[in-house]
C-alpha positions in Angstrom: 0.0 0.0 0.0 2.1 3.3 -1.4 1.5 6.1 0.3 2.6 9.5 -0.9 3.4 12.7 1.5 4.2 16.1 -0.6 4.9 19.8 1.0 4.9 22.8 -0.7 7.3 24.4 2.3 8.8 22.7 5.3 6.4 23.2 7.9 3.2 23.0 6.5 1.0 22.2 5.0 1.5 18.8 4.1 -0.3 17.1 1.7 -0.9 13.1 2.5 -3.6 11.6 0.5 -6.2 11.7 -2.1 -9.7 11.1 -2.5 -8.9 7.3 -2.8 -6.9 7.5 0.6 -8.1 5.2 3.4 -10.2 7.1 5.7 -9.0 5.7 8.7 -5.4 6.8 8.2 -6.7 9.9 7.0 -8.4 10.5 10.5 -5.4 8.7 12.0 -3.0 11.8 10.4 -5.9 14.3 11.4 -5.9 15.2 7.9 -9.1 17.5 6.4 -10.6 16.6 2.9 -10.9 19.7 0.5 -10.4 21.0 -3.3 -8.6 23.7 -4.2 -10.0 26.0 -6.4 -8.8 25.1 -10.2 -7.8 21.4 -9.3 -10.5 18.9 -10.8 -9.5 16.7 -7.6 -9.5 16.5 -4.0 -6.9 16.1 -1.7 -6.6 15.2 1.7 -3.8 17.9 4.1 -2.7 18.3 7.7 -1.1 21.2 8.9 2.0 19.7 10.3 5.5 19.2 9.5 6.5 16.7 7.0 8.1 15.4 9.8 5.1 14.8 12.1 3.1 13.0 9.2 6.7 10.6 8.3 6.8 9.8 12.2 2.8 9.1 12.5 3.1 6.7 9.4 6.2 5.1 10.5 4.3 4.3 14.2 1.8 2.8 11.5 4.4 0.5 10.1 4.8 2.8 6.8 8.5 2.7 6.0 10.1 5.6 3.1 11.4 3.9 0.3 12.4 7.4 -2.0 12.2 11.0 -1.4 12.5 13.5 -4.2 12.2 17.1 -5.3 9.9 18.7 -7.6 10.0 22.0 -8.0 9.6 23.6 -4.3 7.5 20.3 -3.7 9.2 17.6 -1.8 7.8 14.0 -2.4 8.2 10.9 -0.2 7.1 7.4 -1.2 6.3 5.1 1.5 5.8 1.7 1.6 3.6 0.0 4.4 5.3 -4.0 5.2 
């Protein structure tokens, strides 16, 4: 089960799921469902650190497998075992 995180700056926002995501873990992360205006797509965010979401999924057995930058976006893959 990939998950992605992304984060436009370093402390926040940080993106963690799409509409596909698993509720659960989306209410495990705290995360809040909405659509930004121009996207045809919704998105799930918290408003902590990158940080705070990689050690929340890590406690959930989510381990990163790559991390990459895209533009001013970081991306993290995760992998859950």
């Amino acid at each position: 089960h990939p998950r992605r995180c992304l984060s436009p700056q370093e402390v926040g926002p940080t993106v963690v799921g799409d509409e596909q995501s698993d509720p659960s873990l989306m209410s495990f992360l705290g995360a809040t469902k909405r659509n930004v205006l121009g996207n045809h797509f919704w998105e799930y965010y918290v408003n902590d650190a990158p940080r705070v979401v990689l050690n929340k999924l890590e406690s959930r057995g989510y381990r990163v497998v790559s991390m990459t930058g895209v533009g001013q976006t970081l991306v993290w893959c995760l992998h859950k075992e």
